[in-house]
Steps between C-alpha positions, in 0.01 A plus 500: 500500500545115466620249698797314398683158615778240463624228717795258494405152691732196537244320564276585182186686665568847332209488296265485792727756759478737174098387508444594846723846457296569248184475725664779724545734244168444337400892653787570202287375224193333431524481075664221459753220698801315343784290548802352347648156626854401378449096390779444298380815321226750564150349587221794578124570560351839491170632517259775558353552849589450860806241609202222603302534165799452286695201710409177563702179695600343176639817366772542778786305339836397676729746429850619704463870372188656404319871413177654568306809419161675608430745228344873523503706199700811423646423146298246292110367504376247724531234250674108592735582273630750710486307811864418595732369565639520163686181360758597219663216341863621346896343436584519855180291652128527606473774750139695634500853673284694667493866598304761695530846388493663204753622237470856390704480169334127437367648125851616424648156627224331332550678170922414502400124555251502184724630293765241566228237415392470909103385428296560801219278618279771802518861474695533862770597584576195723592321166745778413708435797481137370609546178759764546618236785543233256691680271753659755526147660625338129739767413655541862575153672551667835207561644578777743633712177143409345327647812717812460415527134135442626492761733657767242187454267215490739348854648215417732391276764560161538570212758529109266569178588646267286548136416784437235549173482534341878597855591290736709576827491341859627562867462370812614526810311740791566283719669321241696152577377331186564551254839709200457657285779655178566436213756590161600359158504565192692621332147560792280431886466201757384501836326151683484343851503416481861671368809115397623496231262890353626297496889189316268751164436635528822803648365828721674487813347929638377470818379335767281670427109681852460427754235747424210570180626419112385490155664621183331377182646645176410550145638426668780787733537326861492733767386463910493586733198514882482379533094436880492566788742233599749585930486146551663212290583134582432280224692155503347316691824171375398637123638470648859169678455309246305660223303702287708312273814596655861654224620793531266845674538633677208850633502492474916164691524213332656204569271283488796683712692535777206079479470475581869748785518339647166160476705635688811652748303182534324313577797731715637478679203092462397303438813152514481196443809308140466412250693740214360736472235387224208744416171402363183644120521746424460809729373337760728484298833893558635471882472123539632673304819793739492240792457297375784803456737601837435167652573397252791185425325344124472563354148151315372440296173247698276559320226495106434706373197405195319845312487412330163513819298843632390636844572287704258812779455675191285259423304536572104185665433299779638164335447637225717605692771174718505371147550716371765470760698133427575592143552788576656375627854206533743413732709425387937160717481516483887850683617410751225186621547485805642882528552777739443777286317881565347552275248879443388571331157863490332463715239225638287613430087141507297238631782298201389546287829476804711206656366298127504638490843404824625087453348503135686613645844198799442292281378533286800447772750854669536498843644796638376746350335855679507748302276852486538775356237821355608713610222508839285297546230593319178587728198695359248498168297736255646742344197660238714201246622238611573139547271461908475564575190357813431442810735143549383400112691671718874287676660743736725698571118182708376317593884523645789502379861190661545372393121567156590280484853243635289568256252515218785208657704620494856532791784885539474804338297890529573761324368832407669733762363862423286754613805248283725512197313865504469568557860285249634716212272841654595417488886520142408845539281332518155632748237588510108104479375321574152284727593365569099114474529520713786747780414465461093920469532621176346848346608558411121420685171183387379378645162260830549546496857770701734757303689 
């Protein structure tokens, strides 16, 4: 996860266009908010909480280039220090990065920068990228070789933007695993995770930043370099079913567009007899309309979300998503009672927001209750992003279809199956996917697992 930013303005405002990015990729993150303002040198302010709690007025200084980041944890606690961006102070200037993704061999890369006196400050692996920038960038003085170099040593996921110096820069990694794209500005230009965010600042959106490839922004002349070779590309899938907001485009694919196709297909494939079709707001609501359209049945809100309360998947602990969930939604006692409902969520990781779910609805006078997933079921740890760690916190890695409706408690469960999921994205002309937590396959070797 995490949303990242960096803007180049002529007329010093990138602190607050990276501010108000940041506010458009808060659904990315909600640990912890920072950016890094070039003044002559690197000025920053981090924090932990939402974009609002951690920014004031006074703290958006004038800067020409500046860096943001919205954290979620993979690798490292949710402590400030490990908030980014990172600043790193070294011969050839300030500079401040920030990445989403996460580095499979970051121990081994940590390890080689220890014992060539590196001393390390967070326990993420953010900082490594940092660190084993810094040294590449003082032994190589061009920086496209350093990006090479760079690319050689990391295995993993990752999409950074940098400040060195006045410089921005951006890169995506080989494989593609994490969204990055480019946009323009009346005075300047705008990398960020999402192209919803580039629409946010009224912004022109250029193009998707290619697997393999970088982006060098400076005194205003943008410039594109091919650092490592692209030989297949393995787009995290799990941005289309849950993570990224629908109104984004990621590598030409309409993330709306992908949520209702996986909802048709899953009704073609699942139906089920109700009287309406409800979703569990809101990374559910695009394929319970799809679903409905396909069926011809009338889609109705079931549930109510409280828009204060964060997405409960995200959150670090499970005590406080067992506790967010019951905060999180409501049920509308009155077009449930007594009715026949499908209810579509995205995916089904835990069973602990289904299962709450599933008691409200009964509780509140459902009939039946037949539910119906949008993606197949998760069973494998993702090592490039995303918080699964361990097979035993999956439910579908240990259970049954049938296991898990028991589990849940509802009349009937399906999940969108594999070949489905993948046809409904390349009617739309999206291929090359990780599909890891849902095949166990990984598109690099990770230690213990099969690749």
């Amino acid at each position: 996860m995490c949303g990242i930013a960096g803007v180049y303005s002529e007329n010093s405002l990138a602190g607050r266009y990276v501010y108000y990015i940041l506010f458009s990729l808060q659904h990315r993150g909600q640990e912890s908010a920072g950016i890094a303002f070039w003044t002559k040198g690197v000025d920053y302010k981090k924090g932990l909480g939402l974009v609002s709690e951690v920014f004031t007025e006074k703290d958006l200084l004038p800067a020409n280039v500046a860096i943001g980041h919205v954290r979620y944890s993979t690798t490292g606690s949710s402590r400030l220090e490990n908030a980014q961006p990172f600043v790193v102070k070294s011969k050839v200037g300030s500079f401040a990065v920030a990445h989403n993704g996460n580095l499979v061999n970051y121990l081994e890369l940590r390890k080689e920068l220890e014992n060539e006196g590196g001393v390390f400050t967070t326990d993420t692996d953010s900082e490594v990228i940092a660190q084993l920038l810094s040294k590449l960038l003082m032994s190589e003085r061009d920086l496209e070789e350093a990006l090479k170099l760079l690319g050689k040593k990391l295995v993993g996921s990752y999409s950074c933007v940098l400040m060195v110096n006045e410089k921005l820069i951006a890169f995506r990694d080989p494989l593609g695993f994490r969204p990055l794209c480019i946009g323009e500005i009346e005075d300047g230009y705008v990398v960020c995770s999402e192209s919803c965010a580039i629409d946010a600042i009224d912004g022109k959106f250029i193009a998707d930043v290619k697997p393999g490839e970088a982006v060098v922004i400076e005194n205003g002349e943008i410039e594109f370099l091919r650092f490592a070779e692209c030989k297949k590309k393995a787009f995290c899938i799990f941005e289309f079913i849950y993570f990224a907001r629908p109104d984004s485009i990621i590598d030409g694919v309409s993330v709306y567009k992908a949520r209702t196709e996986m909802g048709k297909t899953l009704a073609e494939e699942s139906p089920a007899i109700a009287d309406f079709v409800s979703a569990v707001p809101d990374s559910g609501i695009t394929a319970a309309i799809g679903y409905a359209m396909k069926l011809g049945l009338p889609y109705m809100e079931a549930l109510i979300k409280n828009r204060y309360v964060g997405r409960t998947f995200i959150m670090p602990k499970q005590e406080l998503r067992e506790l967010l969930v019951r905060m999180k939604v409501n049920v509308i006692k009155e077009n449930v009672e007594g009715k026949r409902i499908i209810l579509i969520d995205d995916s089904i990781v835990r069973a602990t927001t289904s299962k709450r779910i599933a008691e409200m609805l009964k509780k509140s006078g459902a009939k039946e209750v037949h539910f119906r997933v949008g993606s197949p079921p998760i069973i494998a740890p993702c090592y490039f992003g995303i918080d699964m760690k361990t097979r035993e916190e999956l439910v579908a890695s240990k259970h049954s279809i049938e296991e898990i409706r028991r589990i849940i408690g509802v009349e009937s469960l399906s999940y969108l199956s594999l070949s489905g999921l993948l046809a409904s994205l390349k009617k739309l002309g999206g291929e090359g996917f990780c599909t890891a937590c849902l095949t166990s396959r990984y598109p690099v070797p990770v230690p213990g697992e099969l690749s």
